[in-house]
C-alpha positions as CSV (number, residue, x, y, z in Angstrom):
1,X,5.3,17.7,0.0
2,X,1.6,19.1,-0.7
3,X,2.9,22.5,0.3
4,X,0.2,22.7,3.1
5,X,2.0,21.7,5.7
6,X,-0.6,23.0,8.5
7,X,-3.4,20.3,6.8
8,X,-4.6,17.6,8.5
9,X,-3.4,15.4,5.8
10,X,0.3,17.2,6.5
11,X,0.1,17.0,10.0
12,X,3.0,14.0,11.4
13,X,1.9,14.6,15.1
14,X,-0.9,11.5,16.0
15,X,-3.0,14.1,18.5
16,X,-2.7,16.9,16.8
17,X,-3.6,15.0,13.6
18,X,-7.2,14.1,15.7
19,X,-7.6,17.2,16.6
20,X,-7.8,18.6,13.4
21,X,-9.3,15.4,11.6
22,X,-12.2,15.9,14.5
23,X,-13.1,19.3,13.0
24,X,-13.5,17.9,9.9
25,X,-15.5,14.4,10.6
26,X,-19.0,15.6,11.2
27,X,-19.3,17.4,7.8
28,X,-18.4,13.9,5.9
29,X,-19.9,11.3,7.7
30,X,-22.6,9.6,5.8
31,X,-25.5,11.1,7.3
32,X,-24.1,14.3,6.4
33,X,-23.8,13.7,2.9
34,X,-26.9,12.4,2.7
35,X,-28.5,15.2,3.9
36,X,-26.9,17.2,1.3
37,X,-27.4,14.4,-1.6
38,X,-29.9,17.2,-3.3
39,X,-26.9,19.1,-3.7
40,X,-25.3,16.5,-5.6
41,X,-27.9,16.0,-8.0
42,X,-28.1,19.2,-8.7
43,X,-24.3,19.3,-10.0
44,X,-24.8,15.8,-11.7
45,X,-27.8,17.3,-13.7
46,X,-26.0,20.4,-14.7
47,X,-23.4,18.1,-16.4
48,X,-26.3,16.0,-17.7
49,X,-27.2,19.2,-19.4
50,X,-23.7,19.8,-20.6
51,X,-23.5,16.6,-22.1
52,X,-26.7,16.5,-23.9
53,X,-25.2,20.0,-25.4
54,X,-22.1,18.3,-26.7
55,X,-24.7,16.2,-28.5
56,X,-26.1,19.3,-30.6
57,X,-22.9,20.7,-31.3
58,X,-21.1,17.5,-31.8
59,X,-18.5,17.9,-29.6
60,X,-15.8,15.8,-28.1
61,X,-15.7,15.5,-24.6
62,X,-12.5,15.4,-22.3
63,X,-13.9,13.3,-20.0
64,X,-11.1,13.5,-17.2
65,X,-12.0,17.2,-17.7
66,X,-15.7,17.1,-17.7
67,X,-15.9,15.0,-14.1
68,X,-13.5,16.9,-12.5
69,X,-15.7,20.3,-12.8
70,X,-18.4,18.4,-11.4
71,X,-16.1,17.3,-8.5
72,X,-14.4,20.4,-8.0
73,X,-17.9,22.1,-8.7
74,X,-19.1,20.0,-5.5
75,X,-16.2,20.2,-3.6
76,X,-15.9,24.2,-3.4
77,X,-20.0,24.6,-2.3
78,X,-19.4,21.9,0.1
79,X,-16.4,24.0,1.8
80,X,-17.0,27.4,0.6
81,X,-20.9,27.4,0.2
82,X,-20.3,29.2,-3.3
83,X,-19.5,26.4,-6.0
84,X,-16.7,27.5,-9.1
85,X,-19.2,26.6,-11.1
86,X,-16.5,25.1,-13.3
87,X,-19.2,23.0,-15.2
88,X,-20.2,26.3,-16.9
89,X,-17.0,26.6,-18.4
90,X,-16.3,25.7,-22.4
91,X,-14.1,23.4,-21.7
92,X,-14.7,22.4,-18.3
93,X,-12.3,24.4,-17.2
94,X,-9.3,21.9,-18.2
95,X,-6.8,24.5,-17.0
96,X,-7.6,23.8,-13.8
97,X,-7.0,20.2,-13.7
98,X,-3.8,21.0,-15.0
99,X,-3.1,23.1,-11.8
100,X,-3.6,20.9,-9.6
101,X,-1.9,17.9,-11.4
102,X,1.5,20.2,-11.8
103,X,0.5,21.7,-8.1
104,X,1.0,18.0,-7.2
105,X,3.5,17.1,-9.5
106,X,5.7,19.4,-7.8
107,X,5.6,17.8,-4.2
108,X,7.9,15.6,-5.9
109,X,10.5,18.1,-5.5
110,X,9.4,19.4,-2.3
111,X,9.5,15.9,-0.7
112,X,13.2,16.0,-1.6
113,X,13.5,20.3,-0.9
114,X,11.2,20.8,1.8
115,X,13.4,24.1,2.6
116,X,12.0,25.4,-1.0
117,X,8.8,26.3,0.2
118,X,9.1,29.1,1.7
119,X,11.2,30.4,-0.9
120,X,8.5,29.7,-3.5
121,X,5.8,31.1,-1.8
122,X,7.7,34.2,-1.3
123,X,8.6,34.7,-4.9
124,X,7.3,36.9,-6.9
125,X,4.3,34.6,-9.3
126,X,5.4,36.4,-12.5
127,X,8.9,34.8,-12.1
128,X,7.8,31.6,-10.7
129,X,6.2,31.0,-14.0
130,X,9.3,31.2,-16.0
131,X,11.4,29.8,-13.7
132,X,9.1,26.8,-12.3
133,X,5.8,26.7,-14.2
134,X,4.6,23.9,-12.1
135,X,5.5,25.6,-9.1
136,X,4.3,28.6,-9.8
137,X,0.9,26.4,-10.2
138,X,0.8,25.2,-6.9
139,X,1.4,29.0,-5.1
140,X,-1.3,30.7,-7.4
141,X,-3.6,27.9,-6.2
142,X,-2.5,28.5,-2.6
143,X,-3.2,32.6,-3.3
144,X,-6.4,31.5,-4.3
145,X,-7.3,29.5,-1.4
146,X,-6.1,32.0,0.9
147,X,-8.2,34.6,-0.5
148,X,-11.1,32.4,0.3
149,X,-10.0,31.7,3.9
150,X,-9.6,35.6,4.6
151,X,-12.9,36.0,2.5
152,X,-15.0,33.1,5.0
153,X,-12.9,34.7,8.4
154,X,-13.9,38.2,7.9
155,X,-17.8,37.3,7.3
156,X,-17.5,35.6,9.8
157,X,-15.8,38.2,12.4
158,X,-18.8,40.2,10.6
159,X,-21.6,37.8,12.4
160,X,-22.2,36.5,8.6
161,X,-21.7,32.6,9.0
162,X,-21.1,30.3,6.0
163,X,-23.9,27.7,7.3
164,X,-23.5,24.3,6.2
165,X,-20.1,24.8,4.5
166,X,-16.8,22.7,6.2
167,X,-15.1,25.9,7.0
168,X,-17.7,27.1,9.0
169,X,-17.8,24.0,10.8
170,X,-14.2,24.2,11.7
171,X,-15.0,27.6,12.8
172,X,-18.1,26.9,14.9
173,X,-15.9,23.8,16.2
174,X,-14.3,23.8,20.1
175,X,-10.5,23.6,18.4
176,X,-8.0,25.9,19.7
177,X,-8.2,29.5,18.1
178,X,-4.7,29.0,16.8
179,X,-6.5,26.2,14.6
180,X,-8.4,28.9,13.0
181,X,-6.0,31.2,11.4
182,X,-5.9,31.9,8.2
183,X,-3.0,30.3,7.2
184,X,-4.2,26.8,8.6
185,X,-7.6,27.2,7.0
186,X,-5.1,28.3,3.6
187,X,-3.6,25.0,4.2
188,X,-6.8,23.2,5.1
189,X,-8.8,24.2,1.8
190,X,-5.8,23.2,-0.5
191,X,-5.7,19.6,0.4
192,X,-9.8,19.2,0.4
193,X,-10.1,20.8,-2.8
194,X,-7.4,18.9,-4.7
195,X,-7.9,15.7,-2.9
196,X,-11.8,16.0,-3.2
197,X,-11.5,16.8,-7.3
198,X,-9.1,14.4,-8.7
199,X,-9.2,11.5,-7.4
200,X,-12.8,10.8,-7.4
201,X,-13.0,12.4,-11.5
202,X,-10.4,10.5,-12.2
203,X,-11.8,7.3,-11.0
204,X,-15.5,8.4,-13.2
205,X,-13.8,9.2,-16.1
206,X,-12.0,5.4,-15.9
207,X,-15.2,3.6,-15.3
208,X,-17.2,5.4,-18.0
209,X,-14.1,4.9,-20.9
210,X,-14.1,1.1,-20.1
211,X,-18.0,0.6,-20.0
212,X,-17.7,2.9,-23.1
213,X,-15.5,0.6,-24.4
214,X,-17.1,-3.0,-23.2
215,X,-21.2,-2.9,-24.4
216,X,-22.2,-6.0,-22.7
217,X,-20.8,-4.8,-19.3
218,X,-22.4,-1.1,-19.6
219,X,-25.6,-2.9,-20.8
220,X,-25.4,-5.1,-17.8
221,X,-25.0,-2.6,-15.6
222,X,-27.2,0.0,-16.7
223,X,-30.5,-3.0,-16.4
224,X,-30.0,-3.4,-13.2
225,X,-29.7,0.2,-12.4
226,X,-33.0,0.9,-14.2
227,X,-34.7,-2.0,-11.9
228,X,-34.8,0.9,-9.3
229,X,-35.4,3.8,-11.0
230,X,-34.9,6.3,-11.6
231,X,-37.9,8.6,-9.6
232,X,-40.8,10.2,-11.3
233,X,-38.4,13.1,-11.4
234,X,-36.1,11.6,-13.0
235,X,-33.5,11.1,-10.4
236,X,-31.9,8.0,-9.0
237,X,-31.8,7.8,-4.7
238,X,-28.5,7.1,-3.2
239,X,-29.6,4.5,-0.6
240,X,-31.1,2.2,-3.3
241,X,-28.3,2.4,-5.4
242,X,-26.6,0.9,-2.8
243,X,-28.2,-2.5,-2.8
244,X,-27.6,-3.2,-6.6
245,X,-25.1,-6.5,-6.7
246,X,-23.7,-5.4,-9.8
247,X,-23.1,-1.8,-9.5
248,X,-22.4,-3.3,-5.7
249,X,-20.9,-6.4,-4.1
250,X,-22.1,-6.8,-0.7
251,X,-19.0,-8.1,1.7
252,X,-19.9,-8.3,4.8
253,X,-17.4,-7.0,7.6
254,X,-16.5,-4.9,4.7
255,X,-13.7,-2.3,6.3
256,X,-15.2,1.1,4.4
257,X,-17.2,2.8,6.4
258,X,-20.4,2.5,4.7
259,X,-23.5,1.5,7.3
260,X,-25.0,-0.9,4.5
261,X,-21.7,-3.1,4.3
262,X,-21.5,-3.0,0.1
263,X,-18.9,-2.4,-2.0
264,X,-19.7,-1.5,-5.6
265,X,-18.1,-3.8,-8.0
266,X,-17.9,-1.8,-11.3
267,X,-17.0,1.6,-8.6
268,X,-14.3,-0.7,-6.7
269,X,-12.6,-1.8,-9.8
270,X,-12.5,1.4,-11.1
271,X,-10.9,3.1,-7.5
272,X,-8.7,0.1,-7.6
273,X,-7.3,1.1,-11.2
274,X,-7.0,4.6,-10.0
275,X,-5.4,3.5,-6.8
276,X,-5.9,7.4,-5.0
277,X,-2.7,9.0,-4.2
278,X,0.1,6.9,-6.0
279,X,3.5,8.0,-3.8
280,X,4.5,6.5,-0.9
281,X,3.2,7.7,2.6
282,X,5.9,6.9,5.1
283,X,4.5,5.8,8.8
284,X,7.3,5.9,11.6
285,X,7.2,3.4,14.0
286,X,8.1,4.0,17.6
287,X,8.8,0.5,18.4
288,X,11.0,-2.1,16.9
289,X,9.2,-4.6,14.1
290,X,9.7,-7.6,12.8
291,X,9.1,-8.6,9.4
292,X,10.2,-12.1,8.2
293,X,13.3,-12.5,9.0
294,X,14.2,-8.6,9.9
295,X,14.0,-6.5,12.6
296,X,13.5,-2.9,11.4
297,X,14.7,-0.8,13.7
298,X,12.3,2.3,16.0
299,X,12.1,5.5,14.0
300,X,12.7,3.8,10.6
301,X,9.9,5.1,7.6
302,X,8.0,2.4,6.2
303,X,6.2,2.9,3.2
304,X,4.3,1.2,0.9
305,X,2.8,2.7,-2.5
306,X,-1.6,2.3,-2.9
307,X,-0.8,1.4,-6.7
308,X,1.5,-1.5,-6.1
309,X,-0.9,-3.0,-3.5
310,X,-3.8,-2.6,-5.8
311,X,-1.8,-4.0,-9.1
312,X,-0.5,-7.1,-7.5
313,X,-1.4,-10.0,-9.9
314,X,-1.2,-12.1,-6.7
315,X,-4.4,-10.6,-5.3
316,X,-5.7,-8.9,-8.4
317,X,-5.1,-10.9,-11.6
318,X,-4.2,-9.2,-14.8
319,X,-4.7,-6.2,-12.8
320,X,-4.6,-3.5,-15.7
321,X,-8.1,-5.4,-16.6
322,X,-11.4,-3.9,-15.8
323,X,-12.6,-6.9,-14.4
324,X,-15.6,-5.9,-12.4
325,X,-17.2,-9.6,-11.6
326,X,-13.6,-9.8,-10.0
327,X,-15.3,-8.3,-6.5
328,X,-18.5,-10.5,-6.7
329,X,-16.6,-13.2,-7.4
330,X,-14.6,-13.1,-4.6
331,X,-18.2,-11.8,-2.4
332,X,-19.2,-15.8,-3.6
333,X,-16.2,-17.2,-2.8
334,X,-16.0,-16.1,0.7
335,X,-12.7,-13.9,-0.6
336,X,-12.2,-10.5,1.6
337,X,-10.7,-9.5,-1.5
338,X,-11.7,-5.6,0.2
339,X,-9.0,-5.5,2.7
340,X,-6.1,-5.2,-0.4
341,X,-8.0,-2.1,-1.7
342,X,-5.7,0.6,0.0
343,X,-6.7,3.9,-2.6
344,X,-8.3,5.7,-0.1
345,X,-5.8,4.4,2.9
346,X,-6.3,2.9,6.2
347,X,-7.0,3.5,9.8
348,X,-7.1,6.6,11.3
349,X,-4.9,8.2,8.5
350,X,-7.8,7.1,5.9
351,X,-9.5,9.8,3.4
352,X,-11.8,12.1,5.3
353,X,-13.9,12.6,2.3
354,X,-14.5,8.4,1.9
355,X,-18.6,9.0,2.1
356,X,-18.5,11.9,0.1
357,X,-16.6,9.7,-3.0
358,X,-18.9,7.3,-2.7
359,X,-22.0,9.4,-3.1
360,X,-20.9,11.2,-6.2
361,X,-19.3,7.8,-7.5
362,X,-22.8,6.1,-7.1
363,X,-24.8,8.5,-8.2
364,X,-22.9,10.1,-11.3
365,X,-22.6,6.5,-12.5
366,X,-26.1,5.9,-12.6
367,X,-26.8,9.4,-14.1
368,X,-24.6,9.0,-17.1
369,X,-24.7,5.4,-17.7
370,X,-28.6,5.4,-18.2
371,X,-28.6,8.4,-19.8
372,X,-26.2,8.7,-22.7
373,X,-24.5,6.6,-24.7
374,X,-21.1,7.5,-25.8
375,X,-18.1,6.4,-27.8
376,X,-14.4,6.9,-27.2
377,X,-12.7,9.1,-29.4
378,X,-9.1,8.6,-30.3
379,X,-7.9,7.5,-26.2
380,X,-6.1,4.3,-25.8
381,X,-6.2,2.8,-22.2
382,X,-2.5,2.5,-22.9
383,X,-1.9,5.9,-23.7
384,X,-4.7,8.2,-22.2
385,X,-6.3,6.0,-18.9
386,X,-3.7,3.9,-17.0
387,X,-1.1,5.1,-14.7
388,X,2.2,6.0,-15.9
389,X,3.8,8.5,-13.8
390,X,3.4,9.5,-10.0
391,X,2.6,12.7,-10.0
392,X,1.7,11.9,-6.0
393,X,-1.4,11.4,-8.1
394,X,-1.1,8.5,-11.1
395,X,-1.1,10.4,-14.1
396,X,-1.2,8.9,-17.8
397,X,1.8,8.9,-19.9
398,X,3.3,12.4,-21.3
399,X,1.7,12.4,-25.1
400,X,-1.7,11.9,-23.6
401,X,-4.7,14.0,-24.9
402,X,-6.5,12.6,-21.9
403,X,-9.8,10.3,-22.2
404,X,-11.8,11.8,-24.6
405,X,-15.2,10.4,-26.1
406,X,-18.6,11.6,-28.6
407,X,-21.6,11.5,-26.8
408,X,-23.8,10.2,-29.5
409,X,-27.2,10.0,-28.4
410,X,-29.6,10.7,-25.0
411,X,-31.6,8.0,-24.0
């Protein structure tokens, strides 16, 4: 339903599924990404900059726009070693989110049509646009992508490696060579691009309108994020971010793979509310289970949606709240309140880019939080911030202008 059907995340086969998740796993374990945490600092300050413009010219910001340049800006040097610098853009390049929203959106009819594919990638893009806009989104993003697989291949076959970029790695890696054609890398760089940019700007944009929108909290936040820093330089260090109790809430045994056992508490809540990909993910069994009183029988697809598990007033009350002391709470109460948030999965089927979230989560948070202060303009959490509509990705409801806000002042 992605349209990448030779992804990893595509893939239905369990060892060919680690085969190609092995290629990938180096280049986002945590000691990678720390080793490329300059590299995120250096995106984070160019939105800083960004920002502090919007100040002068007294702009609004799309916010859901704004954090998925810096994601996407991320994203693409991490995999490509050349960054869209999407920050540069006017408008943050808002057309772009849109692409890969409606490139998503139209899984939905894939799932159902997955004979249409073909058909659509075959079609000429000047007619898918009339006849399927959102369609025709998804195939120009996949001509896009492809162009940068055959653009990485043939530097390479010319003795010019991408160092340090993912697609390099899968190259360098000891997977078959029918791994590393250009289609599979096609499908590859589709699903780490999309999956690396909206989820994680979506979950920013979130957190900042309801701090935005709740003084005492921000405040509360942003004291104890100034207890360790920032540096001389101005910057704030990953690791030490990680300690804070309330930007974090320590749960030991937690089940994310983070080495220092923390979850963050304002973070959580707001990748709870976003809840990650929003359709169901069917798993087939190849045994019989029992559940209650029912036997469901071998080769049945069970599925169960992230956003229902993570809005469940049973484990999360008044879920649509942003209720950050909700996670500390339960840390005090001896609550493993951690093992009901699914948003970026489970087991071996669990997000790749998990460390590489976090990172930019942690860090763009303290960046903007104790840097500007902002107000929201015209967005309604109704309206503009909570999820509506599975797009395969919750998206907002129809009329929404998406979650827009004044910076008003640098601090």
């Amino acid at each position: 339903m992605a349209g990448a059907p030779d992804s990893a995340f595509a893939t239905a086969s369990h060892n060919l599924h680690r085969l190609r998740r092995s290629a990938l796993n180096p280049f986002f374990s945590k000691r990678a990404i720390a080793n490329n945490e300059a590299q995120i600092k250096e995106k984070i300050e160019h939105l800083c900059r960004r920002l502090k413009e919007c100040i002068e010219n007294d702009e609004v910001v799309r916010l859901d726009a704004a954090f998925m340049a810096l994601t996407m800006d991320i994203i693409t040097q991490f995999a490509f070693g050349d960054s869209y610098n999407y920050l540069d853009e006017p408008d943050f390049k808002l057309e772009w989110k849109e692409t890969v929203i409606g490139g998503s959106a139209n899984g939905v009819f894939l799932r159902q049509f997955p004979w249409a594919l073909p058909i659509l990638k075959a079609t000429p893009l000047s007619l898918l646009q009339v006849a399927n806009p959102k369609a025709a989104r998804l195939v120009a993003w996949q001509h896009m992508m492809r162009r940068q697989a055959d653009a990485i291949l043939a530097k390479n076959a010319a003795g010019k490696k991408a160092e340090g970029t993912i697609f390099q790695a899968v190259l360098d890696s000891d997977i078959p060579l029918a791994e590393k054609t250009a289609e599979r890398l096609t499908d590859e760089a589709q699903t780490l691009v999309g999956a690396g940019s909206e989820t994680t700007a979506k979950s920013l944009a979130m957190i900042t309108f309801f701090l935005a929108s709740d003084r005492k909290k921000l405040q509360k936040l942003r004291d104890e994020i100034l207890t360790i820093g920032p540096e001389p330089d101005g910057s704030f260090v990953l690791l030490k971010l990680e300690q804070l109790p309330y930007l974090v809430s320590a749960l030991p045994g937690s089940v994310f793979p983070n080495s220092h056992c923390v979850q963050t508490a304002c973070i959580t809540e707001g990748v709870r509310m976003m809840s990650g990909v929003t359709t169901r993910l069917p798993r087939v069994a190849h045994e019989p289970m029992k559940y209650q009183e029912w036997e469901i029988p071998t080769g049945t697809p069970v599925s169960q949606m992230n956003y229902v598990v993570n809005n469940d007033p049973k484990l999360f009350p008044k879920p649509l709240e942003f209720h950050p002391e909700r996670w500390i709470e339960a840390e005090d109460s001896g609550i493993r309140l951690d093992r009901y948030m699914v948003s970026f999965g489970k087991g071996s089927r669990s997000c790749v880019g998990i460390n590489l979230a976090w990172a930019e989560l942690y860090l763009t948070l303290a960046y903007v939080a104790t840097r500007f202060d902002m107000e929201v303009y015209d967005t309604t959490a109704e309206r503009d911030v909570l999820i509506d509509r599975d797009f395969f990705v919750g998206v907002p409801k129809e009329e929404s202008k998406g979650i827009r806000v004044k910076v008003v002042k640098a601090l």
